[in-house]
C-alpha positions in Angstrom: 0.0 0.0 0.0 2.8 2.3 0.7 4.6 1.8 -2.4 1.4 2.0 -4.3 0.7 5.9 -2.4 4.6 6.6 -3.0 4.3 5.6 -6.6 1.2 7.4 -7.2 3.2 11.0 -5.4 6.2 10.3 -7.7 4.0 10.6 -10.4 2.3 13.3 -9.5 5.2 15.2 -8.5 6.9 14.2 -12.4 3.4 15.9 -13.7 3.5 18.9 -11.6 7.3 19.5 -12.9 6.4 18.8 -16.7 3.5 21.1 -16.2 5.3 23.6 -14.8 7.7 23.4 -17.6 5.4 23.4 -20.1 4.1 27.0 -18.4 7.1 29.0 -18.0 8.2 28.2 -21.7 4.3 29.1 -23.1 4.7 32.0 -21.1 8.5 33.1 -22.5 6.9 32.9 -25.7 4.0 34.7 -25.1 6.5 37.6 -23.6 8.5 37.2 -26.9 5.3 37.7 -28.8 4.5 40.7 -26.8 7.9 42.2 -27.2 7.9 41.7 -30.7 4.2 43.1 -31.2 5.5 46.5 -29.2 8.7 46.4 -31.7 6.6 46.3 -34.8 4.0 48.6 -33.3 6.5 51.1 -33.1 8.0 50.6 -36.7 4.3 50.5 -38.0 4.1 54.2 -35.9 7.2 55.1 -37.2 5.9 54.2 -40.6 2.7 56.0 -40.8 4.8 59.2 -39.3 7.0 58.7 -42.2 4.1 58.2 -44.9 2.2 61.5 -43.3 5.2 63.7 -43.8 5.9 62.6 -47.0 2.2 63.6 -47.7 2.7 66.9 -46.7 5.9 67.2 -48.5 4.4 66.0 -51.7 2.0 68.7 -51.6 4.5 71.3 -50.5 6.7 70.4 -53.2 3.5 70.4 -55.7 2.4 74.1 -54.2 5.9 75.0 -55.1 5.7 73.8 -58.4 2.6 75.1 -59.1 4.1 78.8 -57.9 7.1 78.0 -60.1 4.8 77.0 -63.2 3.0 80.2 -63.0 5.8 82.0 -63.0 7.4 80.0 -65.5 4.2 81.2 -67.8 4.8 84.9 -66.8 8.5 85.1 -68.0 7.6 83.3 -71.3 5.1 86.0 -72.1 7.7 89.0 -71.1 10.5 86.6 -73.0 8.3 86.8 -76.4 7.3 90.1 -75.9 10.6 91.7 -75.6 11.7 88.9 -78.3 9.0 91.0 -80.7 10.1 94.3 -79.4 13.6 93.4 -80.3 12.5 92.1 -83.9 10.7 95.3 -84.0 13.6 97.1 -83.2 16.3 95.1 -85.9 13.7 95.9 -88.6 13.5 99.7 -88.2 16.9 99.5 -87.5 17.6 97.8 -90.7 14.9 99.9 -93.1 17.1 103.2 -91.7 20.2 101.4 -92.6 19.1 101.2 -96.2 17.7 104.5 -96.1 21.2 105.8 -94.7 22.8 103.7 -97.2 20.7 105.0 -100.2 20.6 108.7 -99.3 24.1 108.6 -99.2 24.4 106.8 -102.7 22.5 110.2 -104.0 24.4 112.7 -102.2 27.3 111.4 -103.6 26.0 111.4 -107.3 24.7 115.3 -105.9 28.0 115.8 -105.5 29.5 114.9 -108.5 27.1 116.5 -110.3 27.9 119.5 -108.6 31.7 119.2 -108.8 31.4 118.6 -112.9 29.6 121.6 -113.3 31.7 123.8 -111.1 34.8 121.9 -113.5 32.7 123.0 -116.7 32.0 126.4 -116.0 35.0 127.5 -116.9 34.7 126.4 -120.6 30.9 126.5 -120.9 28.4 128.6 -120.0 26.3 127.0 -117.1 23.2 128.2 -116.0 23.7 129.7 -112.0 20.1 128.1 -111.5 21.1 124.5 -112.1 24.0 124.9 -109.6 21.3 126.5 -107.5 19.6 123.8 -107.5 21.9 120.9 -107.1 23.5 122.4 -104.4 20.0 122.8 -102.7 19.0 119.2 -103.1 23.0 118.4 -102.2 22.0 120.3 -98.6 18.6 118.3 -98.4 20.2 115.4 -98.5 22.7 115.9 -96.1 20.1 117.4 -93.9 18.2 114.0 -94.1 21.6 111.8 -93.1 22.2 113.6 -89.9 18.2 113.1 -89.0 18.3 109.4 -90.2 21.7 109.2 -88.6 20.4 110.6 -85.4 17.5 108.2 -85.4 19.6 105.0 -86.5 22.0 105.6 -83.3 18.5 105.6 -81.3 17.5 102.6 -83.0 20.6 100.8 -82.4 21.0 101.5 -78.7 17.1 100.3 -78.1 17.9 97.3 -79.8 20.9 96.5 -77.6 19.1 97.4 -74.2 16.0 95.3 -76.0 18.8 92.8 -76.7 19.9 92.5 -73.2 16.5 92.2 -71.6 15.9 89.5 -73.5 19.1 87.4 -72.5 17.6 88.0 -69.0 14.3 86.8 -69.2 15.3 83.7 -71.5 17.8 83.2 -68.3 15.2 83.5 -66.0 13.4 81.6 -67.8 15.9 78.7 -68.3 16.5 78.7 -64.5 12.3 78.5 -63.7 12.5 75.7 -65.8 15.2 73.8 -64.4 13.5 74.4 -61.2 10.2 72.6 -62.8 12.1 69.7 -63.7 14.0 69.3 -60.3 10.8 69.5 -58.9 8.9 67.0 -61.1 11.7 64.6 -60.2 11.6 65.4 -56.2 7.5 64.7 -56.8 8.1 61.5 -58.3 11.0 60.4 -56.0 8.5 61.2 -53.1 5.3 59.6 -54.7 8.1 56.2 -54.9 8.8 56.5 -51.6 5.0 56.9 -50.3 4.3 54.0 -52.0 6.9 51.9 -51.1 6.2 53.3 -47.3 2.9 52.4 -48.2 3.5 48.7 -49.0 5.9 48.7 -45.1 2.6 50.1 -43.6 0.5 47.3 -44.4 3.1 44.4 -44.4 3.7 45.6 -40.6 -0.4 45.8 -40.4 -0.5 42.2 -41.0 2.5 41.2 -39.2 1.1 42.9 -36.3 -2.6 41.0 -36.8 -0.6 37.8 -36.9 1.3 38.2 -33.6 -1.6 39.7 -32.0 -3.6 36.6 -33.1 -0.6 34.2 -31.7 -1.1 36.4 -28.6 -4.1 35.4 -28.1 -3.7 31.6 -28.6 -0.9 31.2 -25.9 -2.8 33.0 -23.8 -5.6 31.2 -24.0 -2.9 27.9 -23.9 -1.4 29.6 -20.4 -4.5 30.0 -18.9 -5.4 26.0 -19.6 -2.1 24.8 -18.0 -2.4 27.3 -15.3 -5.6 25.9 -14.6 -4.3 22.2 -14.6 -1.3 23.9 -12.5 -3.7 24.8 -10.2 -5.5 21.8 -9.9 -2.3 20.2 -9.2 -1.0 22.2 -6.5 2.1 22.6 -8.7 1.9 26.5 -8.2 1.6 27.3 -4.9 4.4 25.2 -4.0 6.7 26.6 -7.1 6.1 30.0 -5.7 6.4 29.5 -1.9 10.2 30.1 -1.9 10.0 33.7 -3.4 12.8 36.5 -4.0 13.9 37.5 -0.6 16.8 39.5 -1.4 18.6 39.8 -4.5 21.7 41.4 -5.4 22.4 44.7 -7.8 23.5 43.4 -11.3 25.0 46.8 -11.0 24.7 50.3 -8.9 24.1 53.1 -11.2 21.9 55.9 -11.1 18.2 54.4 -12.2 17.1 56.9 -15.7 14.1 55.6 -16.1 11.5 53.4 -13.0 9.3 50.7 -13.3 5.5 51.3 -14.9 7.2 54.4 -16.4 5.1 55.5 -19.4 7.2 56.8 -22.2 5.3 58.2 -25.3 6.7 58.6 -28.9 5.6 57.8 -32.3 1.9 58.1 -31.0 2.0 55.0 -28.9 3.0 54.8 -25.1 5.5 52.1 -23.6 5.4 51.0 -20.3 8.3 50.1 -18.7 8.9 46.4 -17.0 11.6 46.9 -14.9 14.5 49.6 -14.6 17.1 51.6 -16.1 20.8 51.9 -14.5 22.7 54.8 -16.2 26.3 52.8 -15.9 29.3 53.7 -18.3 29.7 51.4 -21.1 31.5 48.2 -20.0 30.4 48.3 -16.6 30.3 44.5 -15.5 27.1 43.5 -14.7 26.4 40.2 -12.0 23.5 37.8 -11.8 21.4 38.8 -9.5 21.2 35.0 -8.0 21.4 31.8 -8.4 19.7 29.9 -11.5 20.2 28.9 -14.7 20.6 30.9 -17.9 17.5 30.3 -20.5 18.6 32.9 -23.2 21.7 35.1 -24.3 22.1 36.7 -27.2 21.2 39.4 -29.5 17.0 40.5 -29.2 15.9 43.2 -31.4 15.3 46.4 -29.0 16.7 44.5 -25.8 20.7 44.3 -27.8 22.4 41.7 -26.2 20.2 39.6 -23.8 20.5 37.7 -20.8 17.5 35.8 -18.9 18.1 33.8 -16.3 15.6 31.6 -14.5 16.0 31.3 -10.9 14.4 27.9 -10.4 12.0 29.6 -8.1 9.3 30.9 -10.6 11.2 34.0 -10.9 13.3 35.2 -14.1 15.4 37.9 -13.9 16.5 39.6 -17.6 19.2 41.9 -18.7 19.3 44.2 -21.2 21.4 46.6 -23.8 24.6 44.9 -23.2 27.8 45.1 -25.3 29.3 41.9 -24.4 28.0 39.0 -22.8 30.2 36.7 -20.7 28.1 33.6 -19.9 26.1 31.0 -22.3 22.8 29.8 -22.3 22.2 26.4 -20.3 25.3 27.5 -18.2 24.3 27.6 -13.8 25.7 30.7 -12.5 25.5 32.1 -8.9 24.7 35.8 -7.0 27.4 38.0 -8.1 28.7 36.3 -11.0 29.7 38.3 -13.9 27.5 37.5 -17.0 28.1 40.7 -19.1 29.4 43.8 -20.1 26.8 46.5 -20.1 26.6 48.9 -23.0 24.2 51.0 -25.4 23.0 48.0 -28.0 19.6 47.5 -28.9 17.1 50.6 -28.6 19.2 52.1 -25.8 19.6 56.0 -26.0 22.5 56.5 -23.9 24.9 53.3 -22.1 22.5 51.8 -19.3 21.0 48.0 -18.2 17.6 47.6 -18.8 16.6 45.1 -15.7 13.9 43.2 -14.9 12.1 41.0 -12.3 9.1 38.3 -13.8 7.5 36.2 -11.4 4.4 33.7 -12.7 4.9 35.1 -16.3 4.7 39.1 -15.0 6.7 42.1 -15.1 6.9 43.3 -11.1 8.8 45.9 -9.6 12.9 45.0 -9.0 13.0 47.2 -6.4 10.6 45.2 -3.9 13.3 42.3 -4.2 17.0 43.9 -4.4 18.7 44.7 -1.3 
């Protein structure tokens, strides 16, 4: 009979172990789950930020362009118009020039005219009227030279003052232009990289409905085998040897407490354990004895170290450069199992520190000394 009842505790000791197991590693992986879901959250916040000032850049940069085209339109109308004015200019320019050039054709025939008959009035008998009257039309002439003359050094100085206006608004005009283009390619480069935000929203959408959906199923799974747990007694007694005192994994000034809410990217965090402001390469000590269940790198966390204290209490370690023990290895209180740092999501070289008992986040400082 005494064998049988012995028999039947050994079994039901072997259960409540397995069971217990089977909890705490559920429960790791529902805390994975959870820390990845806050990760992705944060790049799917980040995200949407990213897309919404893009947005507003788009249409800045369109404004702008729209300012630019208009302005564009305006120089092209004074560029044609002073293009005109300056063909204007060339062709009155040009008819003067052949009037210059033919008025002084016929004061040099008047001339010649003139001088033959002053040459032949010494052999023949010229009338004084017809040297009258050369000599008049000689003067006419030249009177009309000096006018036309007068009005083709007019002509030519508008045309070069026309001339130059015209290089500047065809500059102006080339520069506007160039601006357009630059801007048509900033619009398209930013409509590429809306889209393509666009597509990082809604992949980290349905990441973030997937995890939340695994979420739900090992909670629902650590809520059966807590209930068996429970049923078994297995708990209670797991837990009846809690944290008394533990030790500092290292003294620093604490940045940032437990249940501290930080906000950013529209979402809040809520922090699990506790921030020690320590130089970089501090060394940082297990907190007690127990066995280490994870180390290595952990997205946000950097370099990670959990340890599980055997007790139903985990302690973890966060943003470390360097760490110093491997998992499965048994360490003790005050070992060295890293080198603290700034890895991960860290902002300036701290540990991040936490306490878990049955699954939870609770406050390190009810348990260190």
């Amino acid at each position: 009979m005494k064998k049988r009842i012995l028999c039947f505790l050994s079994l039901f000791l072997i259960f409540s172990l397995v069971l217990g197991d089977e909890i705490s590693e559920t429960q790791e992986r529902l805390e994975k789950i959870q820390r990845d879901l806050k990760e992705i959250e944060k790049k799917a916040a980040q995200t949407s930020q990213k897309k919404k000032t893009t947005d507003v850049q788009i249409q800045s940069t369109l404004k702008e362009k729209q300012k630019v085209e208009a302005e564009k339109k305006q120089t092209e109308a004074i560029v044609k118009k002073k293009q005109q004015e300056l063909t204007k200019v060339s062709t009155e320019l040009m008819s003067v020039e052949e009037q210059v050039q033919e008025l002084k054709t016929l004061q040099n025939n008047q001339l010649n005219s003139l001088l033959r008959i002053q040459i032949n009035s010494s052999t023949t008998k010229i009338k004084p009227k017809e040297e009258r009257y050369i000599s008049v039309m000689t003067a006419q002439t030249r009177q009309k030279l000096n006018k036309l003359g007068d009005v083709q050094e007019v002509l030519a100085e508008e045309k070069q003052e026309v001339g130059k206006e015209v290089n500047v608004a065809q500059s102006d005009l080339y520069a506007k232009t160039n601006i357009s283009k630059k801007l048509n390619t900033t619009v398209r480069s930013l409509e590429t990289q809306k889209k393509q935000l666009t597509k990082e929203e809604q992949r980290l959408q349905n990441q973030i409905a997937q995890l939340r959906k695994d979420a739900a199923q090992l909670e629902s799974l650590i809520a059966s085998l807590t209930a068996k747990s429970k049923a078994s007694g297995e708990i209670s007694e797991a837990y009846k040897n809690s944290f008394k005192s533990i030790a500092w994994p290292l003294r620093g000034k604490i940045i940032r407490n437990y249940g501290q809410e930080t906000r950013s990217y529209g979402t809040s965090v809520i922090s699990n354990g506790i921030d020690i402001a320590v130089p970089e390469w501090t060394t940082v000590v297990a907190a007690d004895d127990g066995e280490v269940v994870f180390s290595g790198p952990y997205g946000g966390q950097g370099k990670l170290i959990i340890i599980d204290h055997k007790n139903g209490f985990f302690t973890v370690y966060s943003y470390n450069n360097e760490l110093l023990v491997s998992r499965g290895a048994q360490v003790k209180k005050g070992q060295p199992i890293a080198k603290s740092g700034m890895t991960g999501s860290a902002t300036e070289p701290c540990l991040h520190f936490e306490v878990r008992k049955d699954g939870k986040a609770v406050n390190p400082l009810a348990y260190l000394e």
